[in-house]
PDB file of N, CA, C and O in Angstrom:
ATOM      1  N   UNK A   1      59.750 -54.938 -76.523  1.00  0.00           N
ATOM      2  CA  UNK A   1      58.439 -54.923 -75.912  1.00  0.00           C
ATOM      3  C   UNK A   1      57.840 -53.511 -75.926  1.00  0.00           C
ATOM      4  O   UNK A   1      56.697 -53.399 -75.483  1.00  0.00           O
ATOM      5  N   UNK A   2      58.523 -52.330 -76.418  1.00  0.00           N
ATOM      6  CA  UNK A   2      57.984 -51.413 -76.497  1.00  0.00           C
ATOM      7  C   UNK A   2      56.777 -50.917 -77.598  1.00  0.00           C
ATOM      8  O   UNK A   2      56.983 -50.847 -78.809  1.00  0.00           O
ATOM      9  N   UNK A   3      55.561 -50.610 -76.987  1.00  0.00           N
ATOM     10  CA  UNK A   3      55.120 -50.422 -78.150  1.00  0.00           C
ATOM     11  C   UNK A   3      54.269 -48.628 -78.005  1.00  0.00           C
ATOM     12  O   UNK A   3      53.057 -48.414 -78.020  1.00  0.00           O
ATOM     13  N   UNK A   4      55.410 -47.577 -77.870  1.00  0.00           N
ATOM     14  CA  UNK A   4      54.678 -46.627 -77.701  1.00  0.00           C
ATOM     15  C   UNK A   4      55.995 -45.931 -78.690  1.00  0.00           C
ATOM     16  O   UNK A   4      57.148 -46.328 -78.518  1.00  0.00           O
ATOM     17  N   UNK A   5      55.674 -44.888 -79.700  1.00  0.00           N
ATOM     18  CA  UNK A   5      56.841 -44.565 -81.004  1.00  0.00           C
ATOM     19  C   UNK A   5      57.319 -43.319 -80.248  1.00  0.00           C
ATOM     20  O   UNK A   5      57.164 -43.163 -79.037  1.00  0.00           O
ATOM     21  N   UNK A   6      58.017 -42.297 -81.216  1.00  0.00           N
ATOM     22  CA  UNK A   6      58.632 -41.159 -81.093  1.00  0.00           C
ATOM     23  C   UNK A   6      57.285 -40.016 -80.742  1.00  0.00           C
ATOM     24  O   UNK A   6      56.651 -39.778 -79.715  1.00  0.00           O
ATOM     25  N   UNK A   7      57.255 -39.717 -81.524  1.00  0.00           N
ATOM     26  CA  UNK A   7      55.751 -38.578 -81.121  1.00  0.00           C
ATOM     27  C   UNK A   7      54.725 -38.662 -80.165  1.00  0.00           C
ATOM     28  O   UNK A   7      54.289 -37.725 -79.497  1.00  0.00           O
ATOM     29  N   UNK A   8      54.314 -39.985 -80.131  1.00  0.00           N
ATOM     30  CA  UNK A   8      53.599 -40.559 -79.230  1.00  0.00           C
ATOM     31  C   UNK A   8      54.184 -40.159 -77.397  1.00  0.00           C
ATOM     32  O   UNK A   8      53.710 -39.626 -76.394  1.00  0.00           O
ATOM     33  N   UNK A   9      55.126 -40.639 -77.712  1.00  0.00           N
ATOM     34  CA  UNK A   9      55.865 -40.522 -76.438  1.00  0.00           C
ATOM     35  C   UNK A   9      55.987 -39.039 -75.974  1.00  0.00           C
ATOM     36  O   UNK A   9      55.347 -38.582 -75.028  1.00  0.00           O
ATOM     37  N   UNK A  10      56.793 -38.397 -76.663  1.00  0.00           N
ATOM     38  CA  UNK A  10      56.922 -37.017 -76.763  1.00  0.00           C
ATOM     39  C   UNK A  10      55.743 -36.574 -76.260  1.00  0.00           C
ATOM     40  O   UNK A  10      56.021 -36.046 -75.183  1.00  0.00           O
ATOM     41  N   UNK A  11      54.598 -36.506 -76.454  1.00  0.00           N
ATOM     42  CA  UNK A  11      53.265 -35.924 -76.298  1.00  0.00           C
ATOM     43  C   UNK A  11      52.937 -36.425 -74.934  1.00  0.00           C
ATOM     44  O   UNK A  11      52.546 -35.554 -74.156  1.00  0.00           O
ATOM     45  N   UNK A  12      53.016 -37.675 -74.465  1.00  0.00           N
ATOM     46  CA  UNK A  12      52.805 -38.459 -73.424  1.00  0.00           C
ATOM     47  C   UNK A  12      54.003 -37.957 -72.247  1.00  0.00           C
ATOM     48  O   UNK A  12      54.078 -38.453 -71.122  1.00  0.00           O
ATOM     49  N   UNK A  13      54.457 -37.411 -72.511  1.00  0.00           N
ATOM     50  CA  UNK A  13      55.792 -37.320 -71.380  1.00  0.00           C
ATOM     51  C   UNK A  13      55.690 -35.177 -71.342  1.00  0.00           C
ATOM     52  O   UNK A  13      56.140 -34.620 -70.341  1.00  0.00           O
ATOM     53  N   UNK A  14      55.338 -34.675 -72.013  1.00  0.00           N
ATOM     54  CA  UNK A  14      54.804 -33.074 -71.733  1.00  0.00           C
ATOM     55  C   UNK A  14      53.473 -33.265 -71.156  1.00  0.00           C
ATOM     56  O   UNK A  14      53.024 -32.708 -70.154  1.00  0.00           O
ATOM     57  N   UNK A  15      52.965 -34.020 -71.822  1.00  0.00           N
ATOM     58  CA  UNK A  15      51.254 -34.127 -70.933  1.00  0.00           C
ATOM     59  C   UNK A  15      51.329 -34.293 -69.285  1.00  0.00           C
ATOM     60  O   UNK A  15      50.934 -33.459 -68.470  1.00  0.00           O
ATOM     61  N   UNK A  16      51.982 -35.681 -68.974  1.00  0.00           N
ATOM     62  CA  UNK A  16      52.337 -35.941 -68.033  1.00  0.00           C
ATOM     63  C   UNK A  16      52.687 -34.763 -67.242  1.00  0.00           C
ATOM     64  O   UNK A  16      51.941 -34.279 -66.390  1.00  0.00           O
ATOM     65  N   UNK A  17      54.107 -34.217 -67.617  1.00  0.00           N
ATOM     66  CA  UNK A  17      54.810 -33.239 -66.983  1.00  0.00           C
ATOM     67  C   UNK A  17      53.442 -31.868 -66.729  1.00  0.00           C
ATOM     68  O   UNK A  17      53.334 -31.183 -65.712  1.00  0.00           O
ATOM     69  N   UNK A  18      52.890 -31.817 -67.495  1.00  0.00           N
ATOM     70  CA  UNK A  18      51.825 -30.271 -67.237  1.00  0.00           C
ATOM     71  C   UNK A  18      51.081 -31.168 -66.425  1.00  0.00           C
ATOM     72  O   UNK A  18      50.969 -30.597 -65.340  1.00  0.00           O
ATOM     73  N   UNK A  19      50.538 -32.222 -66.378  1.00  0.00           N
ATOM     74  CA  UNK A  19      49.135 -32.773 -65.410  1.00  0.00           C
ATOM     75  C   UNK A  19      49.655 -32.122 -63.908  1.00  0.00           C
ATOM     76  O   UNK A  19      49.050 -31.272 -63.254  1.00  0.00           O
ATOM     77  N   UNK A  20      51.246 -32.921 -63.482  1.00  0.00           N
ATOM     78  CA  UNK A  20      51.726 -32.691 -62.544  1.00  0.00           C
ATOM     79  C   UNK A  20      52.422 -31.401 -62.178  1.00  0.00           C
ATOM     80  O   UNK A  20      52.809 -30.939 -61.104  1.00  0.00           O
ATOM     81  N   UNK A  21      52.447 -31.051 -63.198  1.00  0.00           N
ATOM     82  CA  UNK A  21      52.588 -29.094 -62.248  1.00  0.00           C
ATOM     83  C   UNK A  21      52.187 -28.375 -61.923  1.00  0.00           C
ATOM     84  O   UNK A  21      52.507 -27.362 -61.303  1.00  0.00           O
ATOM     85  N   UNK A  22      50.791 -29.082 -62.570  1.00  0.00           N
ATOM     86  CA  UNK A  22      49.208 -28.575 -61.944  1.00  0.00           C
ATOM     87  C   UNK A  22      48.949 -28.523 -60.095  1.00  0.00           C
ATOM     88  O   UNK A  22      48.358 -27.679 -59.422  1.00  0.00           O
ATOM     89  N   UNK A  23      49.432 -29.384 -59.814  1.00  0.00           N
ATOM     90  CA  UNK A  23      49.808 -29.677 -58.140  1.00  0.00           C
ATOM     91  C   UNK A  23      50.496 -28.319 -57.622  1.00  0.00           C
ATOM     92  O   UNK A  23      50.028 -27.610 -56.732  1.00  0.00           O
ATOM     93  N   UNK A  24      51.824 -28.049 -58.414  1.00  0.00           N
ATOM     94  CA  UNK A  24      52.178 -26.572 -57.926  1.00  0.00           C
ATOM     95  C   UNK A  24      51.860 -24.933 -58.031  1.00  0.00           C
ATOM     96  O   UNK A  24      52.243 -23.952 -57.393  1.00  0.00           O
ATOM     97  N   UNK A  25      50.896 -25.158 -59.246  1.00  0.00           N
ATOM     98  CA  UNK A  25      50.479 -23.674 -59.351  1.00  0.00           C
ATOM     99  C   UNK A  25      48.943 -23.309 -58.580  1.00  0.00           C
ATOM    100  O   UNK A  25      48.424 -22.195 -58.512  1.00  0.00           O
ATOM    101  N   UNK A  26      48.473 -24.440 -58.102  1.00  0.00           N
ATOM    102  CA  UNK A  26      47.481 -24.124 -57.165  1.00  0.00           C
ATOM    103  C   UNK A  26      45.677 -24.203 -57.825  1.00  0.00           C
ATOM    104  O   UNK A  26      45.316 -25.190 -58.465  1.00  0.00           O
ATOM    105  N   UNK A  27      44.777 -23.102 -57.558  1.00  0.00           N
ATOM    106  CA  UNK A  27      43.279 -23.131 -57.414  1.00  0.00           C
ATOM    107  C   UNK A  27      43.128 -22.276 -59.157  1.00  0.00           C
ATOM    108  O   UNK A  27      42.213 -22.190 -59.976  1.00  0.00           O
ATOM    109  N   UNK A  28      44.287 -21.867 -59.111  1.00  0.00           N
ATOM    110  CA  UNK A  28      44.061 -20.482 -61.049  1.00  0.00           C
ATOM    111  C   UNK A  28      43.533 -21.432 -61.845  1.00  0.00           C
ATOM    112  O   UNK A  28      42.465 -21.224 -62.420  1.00  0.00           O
ATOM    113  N   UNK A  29      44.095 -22.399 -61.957  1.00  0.00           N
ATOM    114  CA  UNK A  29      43.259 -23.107 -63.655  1.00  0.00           C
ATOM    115  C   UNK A  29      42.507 -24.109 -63.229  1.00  0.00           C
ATOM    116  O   UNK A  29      41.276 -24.071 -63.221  1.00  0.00           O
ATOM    117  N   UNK A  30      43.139 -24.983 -62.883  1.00  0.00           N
ATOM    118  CA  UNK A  30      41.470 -26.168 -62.196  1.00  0.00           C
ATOM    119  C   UNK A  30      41.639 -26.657 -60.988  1.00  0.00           C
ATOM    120  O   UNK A  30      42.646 -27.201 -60.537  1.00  0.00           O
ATOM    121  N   UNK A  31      40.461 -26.416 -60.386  1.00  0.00           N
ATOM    122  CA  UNK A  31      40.308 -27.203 -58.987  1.00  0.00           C
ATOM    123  C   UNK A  31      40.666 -28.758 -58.440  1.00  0.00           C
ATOM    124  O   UNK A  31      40.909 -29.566 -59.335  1.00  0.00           O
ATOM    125  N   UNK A  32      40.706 -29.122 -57.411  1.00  0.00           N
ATOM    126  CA  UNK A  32      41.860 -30.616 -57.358  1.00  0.00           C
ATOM    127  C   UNK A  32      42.893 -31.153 -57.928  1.00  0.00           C
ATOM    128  O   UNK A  32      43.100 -32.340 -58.183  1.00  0.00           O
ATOM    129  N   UNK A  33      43.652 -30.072 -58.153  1.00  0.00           N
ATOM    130  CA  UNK A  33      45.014 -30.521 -58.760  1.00  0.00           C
ATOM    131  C   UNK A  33      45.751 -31.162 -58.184  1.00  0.00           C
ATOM    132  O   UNK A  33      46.739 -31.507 -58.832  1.00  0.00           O
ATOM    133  N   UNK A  34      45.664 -31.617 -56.792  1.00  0.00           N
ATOM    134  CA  UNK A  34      46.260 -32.949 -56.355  1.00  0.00           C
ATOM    135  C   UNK A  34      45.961 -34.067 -57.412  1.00  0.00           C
ATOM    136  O   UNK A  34      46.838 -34.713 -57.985  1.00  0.00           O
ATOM    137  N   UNK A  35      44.727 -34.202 -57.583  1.00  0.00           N
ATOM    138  CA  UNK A  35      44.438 -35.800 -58.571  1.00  0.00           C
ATOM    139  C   UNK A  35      44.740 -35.250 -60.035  1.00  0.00           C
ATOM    140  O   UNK A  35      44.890 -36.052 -60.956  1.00  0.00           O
ATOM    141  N   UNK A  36      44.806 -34.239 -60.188  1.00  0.00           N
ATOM    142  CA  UNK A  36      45.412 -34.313 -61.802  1.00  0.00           C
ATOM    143  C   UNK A  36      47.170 -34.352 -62.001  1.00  0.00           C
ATOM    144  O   UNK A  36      47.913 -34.478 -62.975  1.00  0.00           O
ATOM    145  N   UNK A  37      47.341 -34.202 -60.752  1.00  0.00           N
ATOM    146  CA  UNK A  37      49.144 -34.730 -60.657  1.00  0.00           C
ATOM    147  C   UNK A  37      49.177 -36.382 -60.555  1.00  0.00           C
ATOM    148  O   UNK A  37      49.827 -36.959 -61.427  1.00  0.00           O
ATOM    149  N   UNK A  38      48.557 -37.127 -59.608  1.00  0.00           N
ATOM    150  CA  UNK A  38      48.504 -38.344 -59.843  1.00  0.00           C
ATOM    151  C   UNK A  38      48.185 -38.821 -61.094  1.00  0.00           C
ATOM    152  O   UNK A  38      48.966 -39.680 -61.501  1.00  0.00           O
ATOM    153  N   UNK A  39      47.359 -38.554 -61.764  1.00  0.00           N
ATOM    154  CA  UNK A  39      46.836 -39.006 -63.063  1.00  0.00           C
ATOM    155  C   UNK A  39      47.826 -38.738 -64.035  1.00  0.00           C
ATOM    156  O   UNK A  39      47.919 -39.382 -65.080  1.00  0.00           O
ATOM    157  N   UNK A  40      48.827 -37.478 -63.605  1.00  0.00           N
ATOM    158  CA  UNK A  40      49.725 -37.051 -64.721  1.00  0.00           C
ATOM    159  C   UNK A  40      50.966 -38.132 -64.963  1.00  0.00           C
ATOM    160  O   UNK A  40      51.609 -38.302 -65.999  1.00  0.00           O
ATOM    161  N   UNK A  41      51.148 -39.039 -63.250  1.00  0.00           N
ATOM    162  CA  UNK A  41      51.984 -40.051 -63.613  1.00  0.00           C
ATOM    163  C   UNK A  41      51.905 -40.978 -64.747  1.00  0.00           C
ATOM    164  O   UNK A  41      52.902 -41.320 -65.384  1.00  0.00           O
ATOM    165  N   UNK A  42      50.538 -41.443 -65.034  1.00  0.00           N
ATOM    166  CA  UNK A  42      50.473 -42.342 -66.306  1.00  0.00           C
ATOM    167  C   UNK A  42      50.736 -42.088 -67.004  1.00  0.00           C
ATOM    168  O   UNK A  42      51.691 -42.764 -67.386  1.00  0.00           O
ATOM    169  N   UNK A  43      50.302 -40.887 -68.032  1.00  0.00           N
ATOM    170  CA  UNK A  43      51.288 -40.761 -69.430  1.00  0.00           C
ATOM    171  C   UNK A  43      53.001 -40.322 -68.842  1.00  0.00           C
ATOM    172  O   UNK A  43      53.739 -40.535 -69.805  1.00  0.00           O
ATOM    173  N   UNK A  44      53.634 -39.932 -67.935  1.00  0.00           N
ATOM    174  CA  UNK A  44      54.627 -39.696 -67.870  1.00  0.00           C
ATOM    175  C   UNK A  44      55.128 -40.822 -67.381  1.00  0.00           C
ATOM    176  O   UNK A  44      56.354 -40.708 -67.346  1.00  0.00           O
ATOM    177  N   UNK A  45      54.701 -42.081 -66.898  1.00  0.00           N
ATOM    178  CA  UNK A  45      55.254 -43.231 -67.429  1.00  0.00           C
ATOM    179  C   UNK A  45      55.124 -44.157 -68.119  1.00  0.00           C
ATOM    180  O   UNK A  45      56.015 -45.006 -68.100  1.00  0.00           O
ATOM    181  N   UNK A  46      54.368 -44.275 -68.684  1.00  0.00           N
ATOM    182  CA  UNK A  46      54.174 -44.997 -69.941  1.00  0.00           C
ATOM    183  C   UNK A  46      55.464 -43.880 -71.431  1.00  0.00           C
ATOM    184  O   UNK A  46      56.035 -44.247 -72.457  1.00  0.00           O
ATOM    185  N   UNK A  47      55.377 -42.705 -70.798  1.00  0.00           N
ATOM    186  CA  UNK A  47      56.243 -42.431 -71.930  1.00  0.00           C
ATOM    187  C   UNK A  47      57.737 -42.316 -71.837  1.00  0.00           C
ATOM    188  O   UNK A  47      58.488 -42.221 -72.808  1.00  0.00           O
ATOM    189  N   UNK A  48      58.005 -42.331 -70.892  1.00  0.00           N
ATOM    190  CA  UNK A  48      59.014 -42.961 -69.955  1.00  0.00           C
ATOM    191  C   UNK A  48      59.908 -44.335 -70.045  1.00  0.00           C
ATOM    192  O   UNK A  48      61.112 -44.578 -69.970  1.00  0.00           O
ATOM    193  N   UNK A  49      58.836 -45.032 -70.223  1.00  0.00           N
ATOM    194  CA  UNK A  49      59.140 -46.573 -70.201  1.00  0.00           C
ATOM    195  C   UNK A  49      58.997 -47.248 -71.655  1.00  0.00           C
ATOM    196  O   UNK A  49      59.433 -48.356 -71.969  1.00  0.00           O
ATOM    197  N   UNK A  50      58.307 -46.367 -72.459  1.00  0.00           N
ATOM    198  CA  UNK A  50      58.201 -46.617 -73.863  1.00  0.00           C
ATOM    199  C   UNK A  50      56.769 -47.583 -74.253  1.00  0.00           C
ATOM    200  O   UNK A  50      56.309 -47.774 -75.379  1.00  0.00           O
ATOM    201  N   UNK A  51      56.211 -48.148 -72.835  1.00  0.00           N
ATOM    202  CA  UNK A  51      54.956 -49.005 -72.586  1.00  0.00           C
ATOM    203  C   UNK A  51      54.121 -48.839 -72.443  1.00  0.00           C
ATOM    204  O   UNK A  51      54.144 -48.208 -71.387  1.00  0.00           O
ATOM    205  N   UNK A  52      53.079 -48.930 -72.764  1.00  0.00           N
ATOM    206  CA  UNK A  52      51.131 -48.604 -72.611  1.00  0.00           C
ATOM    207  C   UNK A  52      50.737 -50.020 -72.674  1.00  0.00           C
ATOM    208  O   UNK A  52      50.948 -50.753 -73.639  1.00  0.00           O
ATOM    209  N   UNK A  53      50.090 -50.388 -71.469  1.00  0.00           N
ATOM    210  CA  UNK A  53      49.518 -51.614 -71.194  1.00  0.00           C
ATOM    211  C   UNK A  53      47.848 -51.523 -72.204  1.00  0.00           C
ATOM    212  O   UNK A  53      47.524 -52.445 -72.952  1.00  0.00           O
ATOM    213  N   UNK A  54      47.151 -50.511 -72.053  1.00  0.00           N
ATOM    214  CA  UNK A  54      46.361 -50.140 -73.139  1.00  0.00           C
ATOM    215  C   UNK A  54      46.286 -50.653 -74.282  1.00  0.00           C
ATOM    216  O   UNK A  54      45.373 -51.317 -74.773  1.00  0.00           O
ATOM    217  N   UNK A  55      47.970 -50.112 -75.016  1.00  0.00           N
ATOM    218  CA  UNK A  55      47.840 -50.567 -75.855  1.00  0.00           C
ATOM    219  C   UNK A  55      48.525 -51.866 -76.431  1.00  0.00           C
ATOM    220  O   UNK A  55      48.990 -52.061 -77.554  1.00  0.00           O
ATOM    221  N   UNK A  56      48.449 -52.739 -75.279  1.00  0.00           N
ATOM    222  CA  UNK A  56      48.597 -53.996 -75.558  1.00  0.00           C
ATOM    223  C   UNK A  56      47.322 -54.464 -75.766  1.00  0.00           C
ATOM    224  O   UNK A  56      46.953 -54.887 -76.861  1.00  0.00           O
ATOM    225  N   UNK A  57      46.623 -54.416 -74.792  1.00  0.00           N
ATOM    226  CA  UNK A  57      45.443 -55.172 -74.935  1.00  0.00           C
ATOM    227  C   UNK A  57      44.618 -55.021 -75.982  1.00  0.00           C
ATOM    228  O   UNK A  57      43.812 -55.876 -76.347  1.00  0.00           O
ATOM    229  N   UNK A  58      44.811 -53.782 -76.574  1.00  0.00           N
ATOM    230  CA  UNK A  58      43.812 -53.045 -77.573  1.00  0.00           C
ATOM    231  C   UNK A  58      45.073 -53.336 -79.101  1.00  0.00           C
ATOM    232  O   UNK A  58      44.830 -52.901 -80.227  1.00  0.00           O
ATOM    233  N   UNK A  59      46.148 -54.010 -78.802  1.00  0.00           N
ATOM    234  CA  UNK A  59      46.779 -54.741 -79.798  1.00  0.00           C
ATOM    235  C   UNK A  59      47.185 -53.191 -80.921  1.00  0.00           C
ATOM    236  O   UNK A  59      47.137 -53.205 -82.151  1.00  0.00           O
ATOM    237  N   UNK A  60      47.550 -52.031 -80.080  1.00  0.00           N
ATOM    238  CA  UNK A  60      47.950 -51.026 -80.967  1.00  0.00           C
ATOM    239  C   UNK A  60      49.262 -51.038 -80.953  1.00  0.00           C
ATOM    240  O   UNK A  60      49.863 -51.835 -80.233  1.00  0.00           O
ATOM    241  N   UNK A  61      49.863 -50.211 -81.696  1.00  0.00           N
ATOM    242  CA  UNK A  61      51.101 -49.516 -81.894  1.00  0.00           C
ATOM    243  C   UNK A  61      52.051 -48.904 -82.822  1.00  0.00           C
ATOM    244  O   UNK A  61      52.284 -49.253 -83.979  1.00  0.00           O
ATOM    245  N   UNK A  62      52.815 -47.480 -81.837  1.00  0.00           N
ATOM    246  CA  UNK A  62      53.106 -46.683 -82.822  1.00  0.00           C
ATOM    247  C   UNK A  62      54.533 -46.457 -82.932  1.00  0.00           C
ATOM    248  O   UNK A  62      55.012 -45.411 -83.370  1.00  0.00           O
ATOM    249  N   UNK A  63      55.141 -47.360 -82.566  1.00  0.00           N
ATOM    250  CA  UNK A  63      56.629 -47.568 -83.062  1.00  0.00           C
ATOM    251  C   UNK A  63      56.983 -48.144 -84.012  1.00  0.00           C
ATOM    252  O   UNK A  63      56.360 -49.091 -84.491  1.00  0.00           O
ATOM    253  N   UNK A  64      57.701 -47.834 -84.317  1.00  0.00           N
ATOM    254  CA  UNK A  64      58.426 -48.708 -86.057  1.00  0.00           C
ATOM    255  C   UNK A  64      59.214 -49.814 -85.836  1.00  0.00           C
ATOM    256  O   UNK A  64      59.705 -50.423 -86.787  1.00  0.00           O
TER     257      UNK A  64
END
């Protein structure tokens, strides 16, 4: 059932990880970094889990 590949993921799971560390370094790079840590959960689980509901519906995918 997975339909998210190698690179894909990879990219999705550092993205994630920087959205949410945004929460700890504070006001220096962008303002409300509380909600860009929440938001950072989605690609860090979807890449996580290997799943993008996205791209079910939108009938993509980049696994082999």
């Amino acid at each position: 059932m997975a339909n998210v590949g190698g690179i894909d993921r990879i990219i999705r799971i550092i993205a994630g990880l920087f959205l949410i560390s945004l929460v700890f370094i504070g006001d220096q790079i962008i303002g409300q970094n509380v909600v860009w840590g929440w938001i950072g959960i989605v690609p860090l689980a979807t890449g996580i889990f290997k799943f993008c509901p996205a791209y079910k519906i939108f009938g993509f995918k980049t696994c082999a």
